[in-house]
C-alpha positions as a Python dict, from the first residue, in 0.01 Angstrom:
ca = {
    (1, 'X'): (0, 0, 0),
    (2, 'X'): (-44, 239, 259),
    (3, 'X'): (73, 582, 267),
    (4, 'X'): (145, 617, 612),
    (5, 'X'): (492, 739, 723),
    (6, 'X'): (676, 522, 961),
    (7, 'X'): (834, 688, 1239),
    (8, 'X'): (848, 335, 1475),
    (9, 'X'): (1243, 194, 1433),
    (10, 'X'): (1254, -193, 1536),
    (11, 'X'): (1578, -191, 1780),
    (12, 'X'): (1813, -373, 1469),
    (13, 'X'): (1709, -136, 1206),
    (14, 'X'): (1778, 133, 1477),
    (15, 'X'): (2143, -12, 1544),
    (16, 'X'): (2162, -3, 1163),
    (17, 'X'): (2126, 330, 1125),
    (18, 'X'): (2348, 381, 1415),
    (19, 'X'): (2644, 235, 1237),
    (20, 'X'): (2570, 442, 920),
    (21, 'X'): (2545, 774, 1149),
    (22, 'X'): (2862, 697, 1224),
    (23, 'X'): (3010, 676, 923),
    (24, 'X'): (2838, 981, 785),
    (25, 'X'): (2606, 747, 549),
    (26, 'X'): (2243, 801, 702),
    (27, 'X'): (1999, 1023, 543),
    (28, 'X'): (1830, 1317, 755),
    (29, 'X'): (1488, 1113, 799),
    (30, 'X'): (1683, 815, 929),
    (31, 'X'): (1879, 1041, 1166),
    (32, 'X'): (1564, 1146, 1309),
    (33, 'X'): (1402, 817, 1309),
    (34, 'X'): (1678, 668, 1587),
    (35, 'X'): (1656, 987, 1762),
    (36, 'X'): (1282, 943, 1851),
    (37, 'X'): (1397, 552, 1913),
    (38, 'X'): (1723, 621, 2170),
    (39, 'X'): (1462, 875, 2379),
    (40, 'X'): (1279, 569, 2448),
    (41, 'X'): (1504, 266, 2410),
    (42, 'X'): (1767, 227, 2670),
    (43, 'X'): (1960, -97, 2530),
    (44, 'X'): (1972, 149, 2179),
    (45, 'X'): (2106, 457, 2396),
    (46, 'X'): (2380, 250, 2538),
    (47, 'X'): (2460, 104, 2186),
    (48, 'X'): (2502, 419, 2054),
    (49, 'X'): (2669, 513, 2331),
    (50, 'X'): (2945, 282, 2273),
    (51, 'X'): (2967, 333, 1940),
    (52, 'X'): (3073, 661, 1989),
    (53, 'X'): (3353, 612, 2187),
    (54, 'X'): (3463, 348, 1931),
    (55, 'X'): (3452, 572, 1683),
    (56, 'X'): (3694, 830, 1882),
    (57, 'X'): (3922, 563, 2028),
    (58, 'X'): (3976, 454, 1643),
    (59, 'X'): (4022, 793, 1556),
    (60, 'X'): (4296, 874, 1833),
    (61, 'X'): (4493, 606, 1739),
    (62, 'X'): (4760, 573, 1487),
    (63, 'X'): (4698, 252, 1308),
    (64, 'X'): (4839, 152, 1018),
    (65, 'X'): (4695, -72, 777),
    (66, 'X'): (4748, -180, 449),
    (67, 'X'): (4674, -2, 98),
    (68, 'X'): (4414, -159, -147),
    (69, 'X'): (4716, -251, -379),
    (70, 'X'): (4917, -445, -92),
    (71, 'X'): (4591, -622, -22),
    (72, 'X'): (4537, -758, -357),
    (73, 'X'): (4924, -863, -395),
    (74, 'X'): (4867, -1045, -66),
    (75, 'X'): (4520, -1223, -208),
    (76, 'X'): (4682, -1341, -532),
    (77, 'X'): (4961, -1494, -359),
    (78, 'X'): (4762, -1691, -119),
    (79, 'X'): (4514, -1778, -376),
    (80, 'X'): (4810, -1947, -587),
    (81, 'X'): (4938, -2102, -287),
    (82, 'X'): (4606, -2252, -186),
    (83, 'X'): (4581, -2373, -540),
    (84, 'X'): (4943, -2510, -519),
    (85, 'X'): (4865, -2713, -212),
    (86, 'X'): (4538, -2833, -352),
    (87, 'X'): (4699, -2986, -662),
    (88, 'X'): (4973, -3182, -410),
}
């Protein structure tokens, strides 16, 4: 194995990290990594681009979703009704 570092970022591992920048999950290296890619990759610049404003528009808004234990109620019924119809 080689001991090199690897600073090139392919454009889908760069998108990767993108996502996980965003959600507060990507390491330092990584961070810097897609910064050395988006000075040089215009189709990654405008993906991150738009991931940003996403992000805010997400943020502004007040949507309401479901909690975990709603969303498991919901499974189990429609589990037992799939099995229901199944055995019909």
């Amino acid at each position: 194995m080689s001991n090199k570092i690897k600073i090139v970022l392919p454009c889908q591992e760069a998108n990767h990290v993108c996502d996980k920048s965003q959600y507060k999950n990507a390491s330092l290296w990584e961070k810097v990594k897609l910064n050395l890619h988006l000075i040089y990759c215009r189709a990654c610049r405008k993906y991150s681009k738009n991931n940003a404003k996403l992000t805010k528009v997400m943020r502004k808004s007040n949507i309401e979703y479901l909690d975990k234990k709603c969303k498991e109620q919901m499974k189990s019924e429609l589990d037992k009704a799939i099995k229901e119809t199944s055995i019909n």
